[in-house]
N, C-alpha and C positions, 0 to 999 in steps of 0.2 A: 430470651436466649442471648442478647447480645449484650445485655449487662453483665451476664456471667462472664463472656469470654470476655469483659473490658476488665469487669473485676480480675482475673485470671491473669492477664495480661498484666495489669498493674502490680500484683501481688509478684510476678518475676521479676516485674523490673525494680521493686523495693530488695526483693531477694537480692538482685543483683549486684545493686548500690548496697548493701551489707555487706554480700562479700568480701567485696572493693575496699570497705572500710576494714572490716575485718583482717584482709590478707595484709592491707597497708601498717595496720596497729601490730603485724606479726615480730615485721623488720624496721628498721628504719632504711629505705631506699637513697643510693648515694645517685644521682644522676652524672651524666660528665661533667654537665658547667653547674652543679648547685654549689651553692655559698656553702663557707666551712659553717657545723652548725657552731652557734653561740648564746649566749643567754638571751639576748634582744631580741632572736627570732625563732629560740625553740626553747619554750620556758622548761622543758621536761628534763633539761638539762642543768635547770638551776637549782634544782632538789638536792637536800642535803649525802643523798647519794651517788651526785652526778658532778662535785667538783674538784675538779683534779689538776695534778700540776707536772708537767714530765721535767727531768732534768735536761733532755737533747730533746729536738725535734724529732728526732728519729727512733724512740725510745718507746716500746707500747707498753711500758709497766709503769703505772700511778698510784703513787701513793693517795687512797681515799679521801685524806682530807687536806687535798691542795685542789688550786681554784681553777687554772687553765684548760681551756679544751684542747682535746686529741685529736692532732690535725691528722688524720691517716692519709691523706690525698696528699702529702708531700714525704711519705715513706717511699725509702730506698733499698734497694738489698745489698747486703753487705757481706753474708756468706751464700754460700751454697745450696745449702737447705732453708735458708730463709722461705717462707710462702710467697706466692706471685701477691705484687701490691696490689692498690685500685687502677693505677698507671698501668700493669700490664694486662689485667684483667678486663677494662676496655679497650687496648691494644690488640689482647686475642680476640675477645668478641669484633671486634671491626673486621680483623682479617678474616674469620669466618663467616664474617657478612658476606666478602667479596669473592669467595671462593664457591664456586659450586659444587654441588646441589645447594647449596645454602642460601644464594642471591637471590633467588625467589621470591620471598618475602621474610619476615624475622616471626610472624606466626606461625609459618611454616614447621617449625621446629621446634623442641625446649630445648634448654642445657641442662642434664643434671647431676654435671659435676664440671666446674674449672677449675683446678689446683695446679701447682708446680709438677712438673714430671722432673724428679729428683736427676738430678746427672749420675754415670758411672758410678757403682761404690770406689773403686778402686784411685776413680779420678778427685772424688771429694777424699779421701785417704791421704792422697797428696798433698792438697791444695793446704796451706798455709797463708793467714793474716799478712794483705799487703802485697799477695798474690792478685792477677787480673781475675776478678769473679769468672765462673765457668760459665758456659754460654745457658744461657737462660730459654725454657722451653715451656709451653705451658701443654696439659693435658686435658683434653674436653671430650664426655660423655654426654652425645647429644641422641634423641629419636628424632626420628625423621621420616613420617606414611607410616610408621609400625616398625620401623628397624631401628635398631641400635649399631652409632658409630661412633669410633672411638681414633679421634684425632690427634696428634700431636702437630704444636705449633712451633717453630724455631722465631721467636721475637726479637731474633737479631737480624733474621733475614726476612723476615713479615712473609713467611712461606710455610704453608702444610708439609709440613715434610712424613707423615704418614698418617695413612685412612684406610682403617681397618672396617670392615661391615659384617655384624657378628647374627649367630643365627639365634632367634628369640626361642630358640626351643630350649637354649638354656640361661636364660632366666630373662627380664627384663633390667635395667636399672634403676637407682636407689630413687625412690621416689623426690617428687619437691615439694616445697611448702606447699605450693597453688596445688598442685595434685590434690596434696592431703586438705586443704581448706575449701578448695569447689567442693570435692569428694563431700565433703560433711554437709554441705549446703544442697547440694542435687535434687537428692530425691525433694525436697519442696518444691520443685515443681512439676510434680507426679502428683495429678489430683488422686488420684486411688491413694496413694500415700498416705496424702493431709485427710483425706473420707477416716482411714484407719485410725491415723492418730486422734483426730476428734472424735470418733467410738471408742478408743480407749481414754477418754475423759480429760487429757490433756487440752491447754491453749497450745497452740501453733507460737505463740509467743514466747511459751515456756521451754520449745525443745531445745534439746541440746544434742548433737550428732556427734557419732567419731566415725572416723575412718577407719576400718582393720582390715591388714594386708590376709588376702585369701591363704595363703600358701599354695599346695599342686597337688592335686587328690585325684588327677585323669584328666582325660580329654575335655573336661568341661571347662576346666582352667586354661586349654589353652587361645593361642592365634590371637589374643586380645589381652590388654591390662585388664585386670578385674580388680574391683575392690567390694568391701562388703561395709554395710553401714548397720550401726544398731544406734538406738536411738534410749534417752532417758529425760527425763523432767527435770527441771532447775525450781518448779514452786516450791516457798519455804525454806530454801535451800542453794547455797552455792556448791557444796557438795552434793553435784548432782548423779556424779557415779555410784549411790548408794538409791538411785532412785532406776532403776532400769526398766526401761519395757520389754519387760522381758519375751523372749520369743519370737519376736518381731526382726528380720533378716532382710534388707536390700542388698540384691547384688546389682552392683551397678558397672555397667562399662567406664573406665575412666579417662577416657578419649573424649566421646561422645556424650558423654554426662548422663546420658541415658537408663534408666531401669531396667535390667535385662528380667526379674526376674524378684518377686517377692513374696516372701513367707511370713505364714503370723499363726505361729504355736503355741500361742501365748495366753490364749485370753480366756485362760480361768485362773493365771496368776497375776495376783494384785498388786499396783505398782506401793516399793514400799515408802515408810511416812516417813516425812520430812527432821520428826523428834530426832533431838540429838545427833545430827549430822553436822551441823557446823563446827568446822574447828578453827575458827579462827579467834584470838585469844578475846577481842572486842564482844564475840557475840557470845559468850561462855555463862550457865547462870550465877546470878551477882546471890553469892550465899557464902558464907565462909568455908575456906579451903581446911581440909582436915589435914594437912601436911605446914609441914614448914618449909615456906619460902625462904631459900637461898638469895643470897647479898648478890650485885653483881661482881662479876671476874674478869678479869682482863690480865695480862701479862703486858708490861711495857719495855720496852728496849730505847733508855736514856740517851742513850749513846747511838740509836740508828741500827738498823739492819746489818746484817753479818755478811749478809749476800750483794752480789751488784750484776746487774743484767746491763752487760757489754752488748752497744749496738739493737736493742728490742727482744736478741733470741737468745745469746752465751750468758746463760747462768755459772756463774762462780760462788760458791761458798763452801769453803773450808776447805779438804781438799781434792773437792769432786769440782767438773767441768762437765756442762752438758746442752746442749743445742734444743729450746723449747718452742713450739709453735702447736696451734688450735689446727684442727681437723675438720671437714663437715662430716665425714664417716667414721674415723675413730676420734675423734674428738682431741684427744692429745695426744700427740710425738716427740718422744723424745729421741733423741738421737748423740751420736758420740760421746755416750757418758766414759769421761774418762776419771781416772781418780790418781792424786799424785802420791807415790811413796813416798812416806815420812822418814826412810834410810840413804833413799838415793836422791829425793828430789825431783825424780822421773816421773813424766806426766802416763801414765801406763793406762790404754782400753780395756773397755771389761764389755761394754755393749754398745753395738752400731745401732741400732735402733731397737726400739720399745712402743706398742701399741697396742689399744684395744682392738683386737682383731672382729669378734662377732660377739654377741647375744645371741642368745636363745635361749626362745620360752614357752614353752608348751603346757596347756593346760589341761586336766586330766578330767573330761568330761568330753564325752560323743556323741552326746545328742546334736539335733540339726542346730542349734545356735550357737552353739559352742566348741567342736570338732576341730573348725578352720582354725581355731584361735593357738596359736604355734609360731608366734613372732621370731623374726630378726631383726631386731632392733637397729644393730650398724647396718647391715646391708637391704634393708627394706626403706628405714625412715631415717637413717642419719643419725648417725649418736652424737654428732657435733653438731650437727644441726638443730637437734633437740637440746642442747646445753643451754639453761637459762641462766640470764645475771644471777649473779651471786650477792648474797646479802650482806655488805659490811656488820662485823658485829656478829652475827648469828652462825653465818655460813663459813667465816673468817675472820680470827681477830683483827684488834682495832688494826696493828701494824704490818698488815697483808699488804702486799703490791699488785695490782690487776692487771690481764691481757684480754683485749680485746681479740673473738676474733673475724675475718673479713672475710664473707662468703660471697657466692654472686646467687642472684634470683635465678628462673628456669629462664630467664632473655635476657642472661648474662649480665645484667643492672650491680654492682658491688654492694654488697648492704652490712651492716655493723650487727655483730653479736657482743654487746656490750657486757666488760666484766666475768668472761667466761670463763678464765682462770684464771686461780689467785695463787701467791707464790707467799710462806713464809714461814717464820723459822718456829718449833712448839717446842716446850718444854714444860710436861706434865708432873715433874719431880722423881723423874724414872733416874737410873744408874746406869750409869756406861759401864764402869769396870769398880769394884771397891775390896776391899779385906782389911779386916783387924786380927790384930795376935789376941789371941789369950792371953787373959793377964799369967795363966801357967807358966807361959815362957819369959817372963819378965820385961816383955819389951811392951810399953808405950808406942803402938802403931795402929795407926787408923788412917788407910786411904781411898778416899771415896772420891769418883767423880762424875758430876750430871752427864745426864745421855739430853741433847739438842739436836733436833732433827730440822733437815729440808723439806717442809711438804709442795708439792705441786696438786693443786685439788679442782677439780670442776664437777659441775653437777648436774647432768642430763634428765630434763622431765619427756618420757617418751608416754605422753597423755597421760595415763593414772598413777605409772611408777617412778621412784626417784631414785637412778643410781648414782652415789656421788661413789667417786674414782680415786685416789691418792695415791702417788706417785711419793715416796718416804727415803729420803738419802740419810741417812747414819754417818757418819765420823770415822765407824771403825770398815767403811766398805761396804756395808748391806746396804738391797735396796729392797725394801720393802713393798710391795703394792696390794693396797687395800682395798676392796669396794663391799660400800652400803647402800642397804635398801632402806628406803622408805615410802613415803606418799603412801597413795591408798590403794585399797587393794580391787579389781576386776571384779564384782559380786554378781551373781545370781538371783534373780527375780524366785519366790516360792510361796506356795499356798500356804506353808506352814509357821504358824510362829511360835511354835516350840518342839522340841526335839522330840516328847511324848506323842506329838501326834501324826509323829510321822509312819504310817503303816511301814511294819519288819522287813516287808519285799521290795519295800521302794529305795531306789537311790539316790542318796541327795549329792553324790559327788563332792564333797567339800561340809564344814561347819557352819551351823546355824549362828550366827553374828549378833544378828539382832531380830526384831519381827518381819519375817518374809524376805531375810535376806541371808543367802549361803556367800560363804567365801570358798569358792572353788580351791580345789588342792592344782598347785603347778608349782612347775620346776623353773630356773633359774641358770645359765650355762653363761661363762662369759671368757671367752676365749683369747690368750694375751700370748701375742705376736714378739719373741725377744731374739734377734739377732745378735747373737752372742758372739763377741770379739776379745777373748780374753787374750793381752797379751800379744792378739794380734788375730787375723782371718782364719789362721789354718789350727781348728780346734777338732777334739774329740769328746765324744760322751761317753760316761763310765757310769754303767751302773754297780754300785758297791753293795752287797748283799750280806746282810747280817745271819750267818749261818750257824746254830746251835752245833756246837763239839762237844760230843763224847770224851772224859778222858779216859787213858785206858790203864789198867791194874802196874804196866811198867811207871808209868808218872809217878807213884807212889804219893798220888796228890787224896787229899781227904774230901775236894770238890769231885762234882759227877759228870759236872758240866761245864762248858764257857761257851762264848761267840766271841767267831772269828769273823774276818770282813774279807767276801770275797771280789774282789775287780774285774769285770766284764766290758770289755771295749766294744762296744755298738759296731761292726765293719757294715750293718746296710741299714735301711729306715726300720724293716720287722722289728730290728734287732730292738728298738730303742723305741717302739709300741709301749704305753706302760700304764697297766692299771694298776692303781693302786690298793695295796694287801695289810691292810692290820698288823696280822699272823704272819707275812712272807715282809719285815721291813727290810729298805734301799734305803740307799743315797743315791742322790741323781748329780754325776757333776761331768761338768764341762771341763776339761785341760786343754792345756797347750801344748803337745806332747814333746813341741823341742824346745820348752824354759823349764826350767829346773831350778830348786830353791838350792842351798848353799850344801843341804843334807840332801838333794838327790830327788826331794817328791816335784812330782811337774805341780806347775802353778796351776788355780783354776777356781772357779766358782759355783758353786750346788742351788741346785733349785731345793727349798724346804717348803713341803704342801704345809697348808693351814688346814683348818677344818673345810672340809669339799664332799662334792656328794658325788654319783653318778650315775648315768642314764641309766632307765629300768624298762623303756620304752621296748619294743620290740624291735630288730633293726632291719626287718622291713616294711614297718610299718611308715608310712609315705613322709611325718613330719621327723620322722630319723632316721630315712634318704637324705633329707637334705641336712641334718642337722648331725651327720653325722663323725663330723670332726669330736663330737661329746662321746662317743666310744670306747674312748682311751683319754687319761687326765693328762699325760703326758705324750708328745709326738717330735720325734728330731727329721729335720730336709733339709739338703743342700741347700745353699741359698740361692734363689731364682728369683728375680728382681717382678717377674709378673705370681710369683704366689706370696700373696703379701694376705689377702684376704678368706679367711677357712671355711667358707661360706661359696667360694666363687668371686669370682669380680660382680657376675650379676646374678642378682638372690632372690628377685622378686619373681614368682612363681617358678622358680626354678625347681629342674629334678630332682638335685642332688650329684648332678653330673659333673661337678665340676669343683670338688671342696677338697680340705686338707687329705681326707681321709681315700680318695680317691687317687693324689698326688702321690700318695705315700705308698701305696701296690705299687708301684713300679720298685720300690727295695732297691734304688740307686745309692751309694756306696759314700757313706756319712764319715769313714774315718778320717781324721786329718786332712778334712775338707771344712770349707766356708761354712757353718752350718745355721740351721735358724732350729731354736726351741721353740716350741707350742705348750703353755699351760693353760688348763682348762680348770676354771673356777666354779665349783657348781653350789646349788642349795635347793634342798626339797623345801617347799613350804606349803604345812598343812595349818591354813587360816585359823585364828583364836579370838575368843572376843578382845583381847588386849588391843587386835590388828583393828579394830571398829573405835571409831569414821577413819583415824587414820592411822599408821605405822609407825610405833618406834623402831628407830633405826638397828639392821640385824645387819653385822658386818662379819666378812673376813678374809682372812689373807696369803699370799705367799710371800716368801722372803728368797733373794737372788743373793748369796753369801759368798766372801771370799774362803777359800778353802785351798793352803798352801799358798796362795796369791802371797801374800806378803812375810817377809822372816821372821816376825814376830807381831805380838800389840800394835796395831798401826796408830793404838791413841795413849800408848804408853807416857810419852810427851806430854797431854794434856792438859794443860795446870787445874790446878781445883779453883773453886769459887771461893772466894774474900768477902768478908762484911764490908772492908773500905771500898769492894769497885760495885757493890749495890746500894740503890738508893734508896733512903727508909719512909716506907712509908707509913702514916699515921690514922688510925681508925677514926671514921667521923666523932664527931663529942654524942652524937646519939645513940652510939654503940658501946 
């Protein structure tokens, strides 16, 4: 008996020391006093993906293939929305050391969020370059016994200057690493756990855990964090999300680490085989490819980038201006994009801020293992927090410039997300603007000119799925934003390995992949936060409505029909609800309603859907209560500096009490008021074997357009390309 509990004992504490290692391998941790890292003492930095060179010290954008390391510990802020550095970010945690309830101890607590608490809009409005920075504050989401408090720091006065203590009935906050990394380690030390998984034929050596956020289906989710763990096998296999135990459900408290509570539904479905699951290009079979391999490609820029990042955050290129920095919940922020007319020279606002506001993901199967599974990605696990380096080369060409970005652990420790976005310019051989005469008309005229875009791109792995995100500036004023999917897809554990033998009455919820593996059918929602400043704060929404005309027998026209466009001014939030209709087309646009172009139309910019989908769910069904910002594709609200997030501030097992769609019943009076726009991005996706082991990438997009905004062509100007300013290049002699 007592070699078992010593075996038992030991088998925690190896757990343990994995964890440790594990959580450690997640981030790289900045202590106060550790050394700047450098080659001599952190070789992972000497890989030919880790050397870099900045122009300032103060500069977070590296071109990839320069040598110097990034000293972020002697970062400064320079404007306004710049992020809180390492310097302030230990300054808050200090002072919330000393401040009580918090003096206690620093286990006492987590943090799970320190960021900048943005000043006044109206005050960064003002503020102009060379101006004294505005006072600097930071914001901190801590728990605390089971509550959640929501501090603000004044770091000029080393003083709390507010402490809010919110009630958890509506929702907890966004989880943290350690959360999610004990979370998956836990249940190993639940001997009934390890008893099950050694009956399902697995080594304990082979498991592989996740974390997944419960959502709130009743009173069982509440008074406590809950998370759920499902487990799968890595034998054979690095792609172990195709290998599931299926059926198999821990709910675990995530406090007390503890097993509330476990089910195993599973065990006449067999885990599936490891065949053809890898995809990584190394392990692939060595047989000849029935295709033709492509050369490689790159695009070079002889002459250097177009763009320059003033200060770490003011991107400039061409005639956009826009303030960039990393998020751990929306991942990237843009803010003050402004764009200069090509007539006046004027630097003229089009949007105050731009963010991934939520995800959501819900999947379409009810049974006990799969029901809860209905993520929010940003406000459950951190969309910026899950943002991985990005791969020189693959994920960005050669001539991309990197940002790091600087988050802090749950005990406020500053840690680096290396490479999380990249910044630079594509050109696919697409057209800005072009026309040729007829030779009919006798004129010799041909003018064509390339379209070169700004991308900002980052690429968030939220455990199986890969959204990368692009942020697309245009020359002529469009901003485009795009996001794709890929990585792999969530599968289903099944008796069956072929679709014949699945009896008529059974549901497999999802496509058969491969043998004993479904790809469940789920939705996709991702909800983008645009604080629309066209021209200036005091904007309006128009919906313009394409309405079929009658003509009538006086016309003496030989048509029956036309469309006219009708103009509908939004005066409350209902007004400007907008689902979108096939059959009933809009425009959606924003004016200014006191600038006026030279002929009289107000200036302003339109939101253009991409392909998008929408929710089918029922909307009272509990995962859309909360997730019910996806209702409507489009949503306009005044702008209110605490409704930033569509989801709630806190998402994690929340009602739904607290979301876009909630804000927006009140019908507060949107005309020629500050407004913020809500588009909502969706995608059905019903799994195919293409999707098996892993995902080509399914993208798409909306476009933010000027519309009347400028008197004409804003890239009319533009000169065309020249053979004398490109440089030629020569195909190898093997070609």
């Amino acid at each position: 008996m007592e070699s078992r509990v010593l075996l038992r004992f030991m088998f925690i504490i190896i757990t343990t020391l994995l964890l440790f290692l594990f959580t450690k391998s997640w981030f790289n941790l900045i202590p106060n006093k550790s050394d700047q890292l450098t080659c001599s003492n952190y070789s992972p930095w000497c890989t030919s993906k880790n050397r870099f060179q900045s122009k300032s010290s103060n500069n977070l954008f590296y071109p990839v293939n320069q040598k110097t390391i990034r000293d972020h510990k002697s970062h400064i802020p320079h404007h306004p929305l710049d992020p809180l550095t390492i310097i302030e970010m230990n300054k808050a945690k200090s002072i919330l050391l000393s401040y009580p309830p918090f003096t206690i101890s620093s286990s006492s607590f987590t943090i799970h969020s320190l960021v900048l608490e943005e000043p006044e809009k109206e005050l960064v409005l003002k503020w102009r370059k060379g101006d004294k920075l505005l006072p600097r504050k930071a914001s901190i989401i801590a728990l605390l016994h089971g509550q959640a408090h929501v501090i603000t720091i004044d770091l000029e006065s080393n003083k709390v200057i507010h402490h809010d203590i919110r009630e958890t009935k509506t929702g907890y906050p966004t989880m943290t690493i350690e959360d999610m990394n004990s979370a998956a380690w836990a249940p190993l030390s639940d001997a009934n756990f390890n008893r099950t998984i050694v009956s399902r034929g697995v080594d304990l050596a082979d498991l592989a855990c996740l974390p997944l956020s419960t959502g709130w289906f009743g009173t069982k989710e509440e008074k406590r964090r809950l998370i759920k763990v499902q487990c799968y096998t890595m034998q054979g296999t690095i792609n172990f999300y195709m290998r599931p135990i299926e059926g198999l459900t821990v709910l675990l408290d995530m406090d007390t680490k503890q097993v509330v509570e476990m089910t195993d539904l599973g065990l006449d479905i067999p885990i599936p085989k490891a065949s053809n699951t890898d995809y990584r290009f190394s392990k692939q079979p060595n047989k000849p490819l029935m295709m033709r391999v492509l050369n490689p490609i790159s695009i070079e820029q002889p002459k250097g980038p177009s763009f320059e990042i003033e200060d770490g955050h003011l991107v400039k290129w061409a005639n956009w201006e826009f303030h960039l920095k990393p998020d751990p919940r929306a991942g990237v922020v843009i803010s003050q994009a402004r764009i200069r007319d090509s007539e006046t020279g004027v630097l003229r606002s089009v949007m105050y801020k731009g963010l991934t506001s939520e995800l959501f993901v819900p999947y379409m199967d009810p049974t006990d293992a799969w029901y809860f599974k209905t993520y929010m990605d940003a406000g459950e696990y951190g969309f910026g927090l899950q943002a991985m380096p990005l791969d020189p080369l693959n994920d960005c060409p050669r001539y991309a410039c990197y940002m790091d970005g600087v988050f802090t652990a749950s005990d406020g420790t500053p840690f680096i997300r290396s490479n999380m976005i990249c910044v630079f310019e594509s050109y696919a051989g697409d057209i800005g603007w072009r026309h040729a005469e007829s030779p009919i008309t006798g004129m010799e005229i041909r003018e064509v000119r390339p379209k070169v875009t700004l991308v900002v791109r980052m690429a968030a792995s939220v455990a199986n799925y890969d959204y990368i995100v692009d942020w697309e500036f245009q020359m002529d004023g469009l901003i485009r934003v795009k996001v794709g999917l890929s990585g792999i897809l969530m599968v289903k554990g099944t008796p069956y390995d072929n679709l014949n033998k699945v009896p008529k009455n059974e549901k497999l919820y999802g496509t058969i992949l491969s043998e004993n593996v479904v790809g469940v059918i789920h939705d996709h929602y991702v909800t983008f936060y645009l604080d629309m400043d066209v021209d200036g704060s005091d904007n309006s929404f128009v919906k313009v409505n394409l309405v079929r005309e009658n003509t009538s027998p006086e016309e003496g026209s030989p048509r029956r029909s036309y469309l006219r466009a009708d103009r509908n001014i939004a005066k409350t939030e209902k007004d400007a609800q907008i689902k979108l209709k096939l059959y009933e087309p809009s425009e959606f646009h924003v004016i200014n309603p006191s600038k006026e172009t030279r002929v009289g139309n107000p200036v302003g910019y339109k939101i253009v859907p991409g392909g998008t989908a929408a929710s089918l769910l029922d909307h009272l069904d509990p995962p859309q209560k909360r997730g019910a910002f996806t209702n409507n594709q489009i949503w306009v609200t005044p702008y209110n500096r605490s409704e930033q997030w569509a989801g709630g501030l806190f998402v994690y097992q929340s009602h739904g009490e607290d979301t876009l769609a909630v804000w927006s019943e009140r019908d507060r009076p949107i005309e020629n008021k500050d407004i913020v726009l809500w588009y909502t991005l969706g995608f059905h996706h019903i799994p195919c074997q293409e999707d098996f082991p892993i995902m080509p990438t399914v993208s798409s997009s909306f476009d933010v357009k000027p519309v009347n905004f400028f008197e004409s062509n804003p890239i009319l100007r533009m000169p065309p390309n020249l053979e004398k300013d490109l440089p030629i290049c020569k195909a190898a002699a093997s070609a």
